[in-house]
N, C-alpha and C positions, 0 to 999 in steps of 0.2 A: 186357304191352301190346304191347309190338315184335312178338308174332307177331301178332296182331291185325294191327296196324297192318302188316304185308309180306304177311298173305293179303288185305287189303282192295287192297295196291297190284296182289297178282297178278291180281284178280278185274278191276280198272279194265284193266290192260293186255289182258291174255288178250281182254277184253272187244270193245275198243278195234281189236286185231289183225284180229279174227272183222268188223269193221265195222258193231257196234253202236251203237245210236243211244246219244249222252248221258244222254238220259232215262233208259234200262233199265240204264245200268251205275249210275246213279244209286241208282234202287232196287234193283239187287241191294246196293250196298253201304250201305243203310237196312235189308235182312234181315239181312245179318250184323249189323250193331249191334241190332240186334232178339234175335237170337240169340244175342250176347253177355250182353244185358241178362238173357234167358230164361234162360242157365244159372248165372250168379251169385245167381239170384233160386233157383233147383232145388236148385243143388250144394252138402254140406255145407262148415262149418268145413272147415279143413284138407283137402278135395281137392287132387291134384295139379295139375288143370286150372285151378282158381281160382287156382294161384301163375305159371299159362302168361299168364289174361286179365289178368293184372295190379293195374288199379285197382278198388276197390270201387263197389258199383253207385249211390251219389250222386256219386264223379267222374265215372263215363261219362254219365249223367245233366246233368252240368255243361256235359259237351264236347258232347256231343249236342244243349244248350238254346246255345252259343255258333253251334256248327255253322249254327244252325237260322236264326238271327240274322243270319251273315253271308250264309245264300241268301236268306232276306229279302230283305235290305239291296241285294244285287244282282238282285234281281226289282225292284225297285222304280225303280233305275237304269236299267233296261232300256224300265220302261216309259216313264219319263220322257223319256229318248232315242227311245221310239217316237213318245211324244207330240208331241214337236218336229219331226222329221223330217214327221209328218203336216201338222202344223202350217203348214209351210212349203212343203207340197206343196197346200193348199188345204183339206183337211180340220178344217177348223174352225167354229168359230160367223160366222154371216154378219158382213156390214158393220154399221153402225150407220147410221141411217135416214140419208139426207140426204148420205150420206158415198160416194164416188164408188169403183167399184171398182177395182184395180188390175189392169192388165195385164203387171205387172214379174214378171222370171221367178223361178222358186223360189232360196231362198237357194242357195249353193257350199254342200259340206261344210264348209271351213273356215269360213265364215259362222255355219252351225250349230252349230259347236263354242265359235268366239268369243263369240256372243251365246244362248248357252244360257241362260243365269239370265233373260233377257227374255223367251224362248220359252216357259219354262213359266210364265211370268207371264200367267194370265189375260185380267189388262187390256190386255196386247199379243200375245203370239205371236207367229207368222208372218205375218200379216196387219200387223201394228205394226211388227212390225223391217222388214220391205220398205218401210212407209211414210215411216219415217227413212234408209232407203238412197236413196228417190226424193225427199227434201225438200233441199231449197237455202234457207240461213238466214246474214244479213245479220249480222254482230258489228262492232259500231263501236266499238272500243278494244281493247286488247291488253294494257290493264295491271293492274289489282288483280281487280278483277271482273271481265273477259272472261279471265285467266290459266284460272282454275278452270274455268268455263264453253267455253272451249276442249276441254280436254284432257276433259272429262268428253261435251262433245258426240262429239269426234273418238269414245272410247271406247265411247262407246253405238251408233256407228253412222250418225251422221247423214251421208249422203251427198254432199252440198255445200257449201261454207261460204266466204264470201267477206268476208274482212276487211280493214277501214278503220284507219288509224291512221299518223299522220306522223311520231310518236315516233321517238328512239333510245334504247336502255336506257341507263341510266343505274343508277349503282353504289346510290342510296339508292333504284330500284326493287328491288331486289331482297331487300325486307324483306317484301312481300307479292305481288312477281308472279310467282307460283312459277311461270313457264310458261318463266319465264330462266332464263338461269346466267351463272355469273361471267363466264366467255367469250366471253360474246353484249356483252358491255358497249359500246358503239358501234355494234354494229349497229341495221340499223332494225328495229323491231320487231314488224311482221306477218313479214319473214324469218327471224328468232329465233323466231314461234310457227307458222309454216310449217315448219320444221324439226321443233321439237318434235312435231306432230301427224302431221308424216308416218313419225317413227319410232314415236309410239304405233300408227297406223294407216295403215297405207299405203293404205289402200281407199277413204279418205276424198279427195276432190278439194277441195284447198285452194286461192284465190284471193287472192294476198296483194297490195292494192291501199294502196300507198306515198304515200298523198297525206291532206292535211288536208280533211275532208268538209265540200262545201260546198251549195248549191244545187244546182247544176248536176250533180254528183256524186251525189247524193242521187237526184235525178229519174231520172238514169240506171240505179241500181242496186236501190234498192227494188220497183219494181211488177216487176223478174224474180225475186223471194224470197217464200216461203212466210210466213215471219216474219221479224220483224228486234230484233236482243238489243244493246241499248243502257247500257251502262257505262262511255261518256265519262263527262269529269270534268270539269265547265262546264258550266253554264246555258244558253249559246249555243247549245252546239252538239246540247244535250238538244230543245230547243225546237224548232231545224230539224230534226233526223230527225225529232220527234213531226208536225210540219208535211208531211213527203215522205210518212209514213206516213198518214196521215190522208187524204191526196190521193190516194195510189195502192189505198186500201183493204186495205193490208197489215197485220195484229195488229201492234203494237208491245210487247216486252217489255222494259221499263226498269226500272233499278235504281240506286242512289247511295248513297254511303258520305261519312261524317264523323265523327273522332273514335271513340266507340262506336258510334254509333246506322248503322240502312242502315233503307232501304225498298223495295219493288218491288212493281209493279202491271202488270198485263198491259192496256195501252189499246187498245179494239177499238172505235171508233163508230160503224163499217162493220156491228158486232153487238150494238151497244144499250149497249155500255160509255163511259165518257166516253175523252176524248181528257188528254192529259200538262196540254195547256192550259184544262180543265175546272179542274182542281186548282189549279194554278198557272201563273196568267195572265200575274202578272207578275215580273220576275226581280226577287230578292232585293235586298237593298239592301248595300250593302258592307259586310262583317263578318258576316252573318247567316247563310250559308250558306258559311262556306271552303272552300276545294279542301281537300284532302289535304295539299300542299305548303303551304299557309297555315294549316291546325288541327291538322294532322298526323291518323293515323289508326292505329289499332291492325292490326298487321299480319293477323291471322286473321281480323277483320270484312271486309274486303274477298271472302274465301273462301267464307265464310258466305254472302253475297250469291249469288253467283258461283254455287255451285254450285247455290244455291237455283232460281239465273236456268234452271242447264241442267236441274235435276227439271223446270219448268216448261214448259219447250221441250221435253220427253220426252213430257209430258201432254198439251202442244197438239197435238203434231205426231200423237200416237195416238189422240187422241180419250179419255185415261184418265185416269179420277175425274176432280174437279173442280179446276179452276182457278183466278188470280186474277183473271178480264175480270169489272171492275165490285167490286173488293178490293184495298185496298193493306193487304198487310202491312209493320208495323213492328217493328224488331226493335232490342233494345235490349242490347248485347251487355253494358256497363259492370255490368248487376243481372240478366242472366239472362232479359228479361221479351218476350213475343210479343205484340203487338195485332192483332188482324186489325178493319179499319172498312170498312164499306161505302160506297163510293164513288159518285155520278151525273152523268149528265151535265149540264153548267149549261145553261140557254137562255142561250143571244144570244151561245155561244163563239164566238170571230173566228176558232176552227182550225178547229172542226166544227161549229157551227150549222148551215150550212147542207146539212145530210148528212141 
């Protein structure tokens, strides 16, 4: 086998020297194993030659079915890397009706490398990953559910993100805000997940806005976001962003966590979905619905949530499969159990009736 195998290297060199293309040094070395194969198949028992080629003719047979496999494997690579690169150059399926073109320039190399598993994703491509380079998205909270939802937006690409939260972390956050660490404990906490996302991605433009969201704040910030991803943790202040959002005609993505159980609905009134105040109009009554800090909450529900919130923010922003606008999933982490119910909008709602 070793002479085999040092005429096939002279053939690739010699080949190579003379400035032969890949291809033809290729098949010539497809005829020698051809030719290998021909004289183990020809020559008897006990020739001299059959003890030069070495292995018998179902191991070369073996190497020659691996060989074959691994040019496969890299043809297929190749294309899939053609496919993105086109992808990204404009060479794709159109828009989707309704849906405005973009004039944002072709992804960077490193762009196409980082977000490769997107690009050959059908429902996105190149056309999706530039639409999450150009989208700006509103996060109001930093802590169980915006953690995950952070790092997995930063991740995917999305190009803006401007986050609310007055917080400082705190040592019993850091049972489910994985976007912390021990370190950060005192700091304020949009500067703990401005940190964080700027070392997952530096390409992301983070706006870390250090103040408790109010009215005034709200009106300011929402109608310049594409979407806005809602995982405070109160009643109050669910209710006012639902209310900023509603007015400024921005999708509101909202999610909440207690004990086991989370929920999350995408409210759009603006597109025929109900509004947060459709559902529930009025806040809970004491005890009924605890914070975190008062029910306690299993640390991995909040993540659940969280990430769920950023698939969803992936989907809106790309226009891919369906959504929740006009669906609140429930999810019941204690048994395992998913409900999805269809949701509508009430007449006579005091956020969005008159929409």
């Amino acid at each position: 086998m070793l002479v085999v195998l040092l005429l096939a290297a002279a053939i690739w060199g010699l080949a190579a020297a003379f400035g032969i293309r890949r291809e033809i040094r290729w098949q010539a070395i497809g005829l020698l194993y051809v030719a290998v194969l021909a004289l183990l198949v020809v020559l008897p028992e006990g020739a001299a030659l059959r003890g030069w080629l070495g292995w018998s003719v179902g191991a070369w047979l073996v190497l020659g079915g691996a060989g074959l496999a691994v040019w496969g494997y890299a043809q297929l690579l190749g294309r899939l890397r053609m496919r993105a690169r086109s992808a990204v150059q404009g060479v794709e399926a159109p828009a989707q009706m309704g849906t405005p073109a973009l004039g944002a320039a072709a992804l960077r190399e490193a762009e196409v490398e980082r977000y490769s598993r997107h690009l050959i994703l059908r429902e996105v491509g190149g056309q999706g990953q530039r639409r999450l380079r150009n989208a700006h998205v509103l996060v109001v909270g930093a802590g169980g559910i915006g953690s995950p939802a952070l790092l997995y937006l930063a991740a995917a690409g999305v190009g803006r993100i401007t986050l609310v939260d007055d917080d400082r972390v705190d040592l019993s956050n850091l049972q489910r805000q994985v976007i912390h660490r021990t370190e950060d404990i005192g700091m304020s906490k949009v500067a703990s997940a401005a940190r964080a996302i700027h070392a997952l991605n530096a390409g992301v433009a983070v706006t870390p806005v250090d103040r408790r969201l109010d009215d005034t704040l709200a009106a300011e910030l929402i109608p310049r976001v594409d979407l806005v991803l809602d995982g405070s943790d109160g009643f109050a202040t669910r209710a006012l962003v639902n209310r900023a959002a509603v007015e400024a005609g921005v999708p509101l993505l909202s999610a909440s966590v207690g004990q086991w159980e989370g929920q999350i609905s995408l409210f759009d009134p603006a597109r025929g979905a109900p509004c947060l105040a459709c559902l529930f109009p009025v806040e809970p009554a004491a005890g009924l619905a605890p914070t975190c800090a008062e029910g306690g909450v299993a640390g991995p529900l909040p993540g659940v949530l969280g990430t769920m919130m950023a698939l969803e923010t992936l989907k809106e922003l790309t226009g891919a499969g369906m959504g929740l606008r006009g669906r609140l999933l429930l999810y019941d982490g204690l048994y395992g159990e998913t409900r999805m119910i269809a949701v509508h909008r009430r007449p006579g709602c005091p956020v969005c009736g008159g929409i």
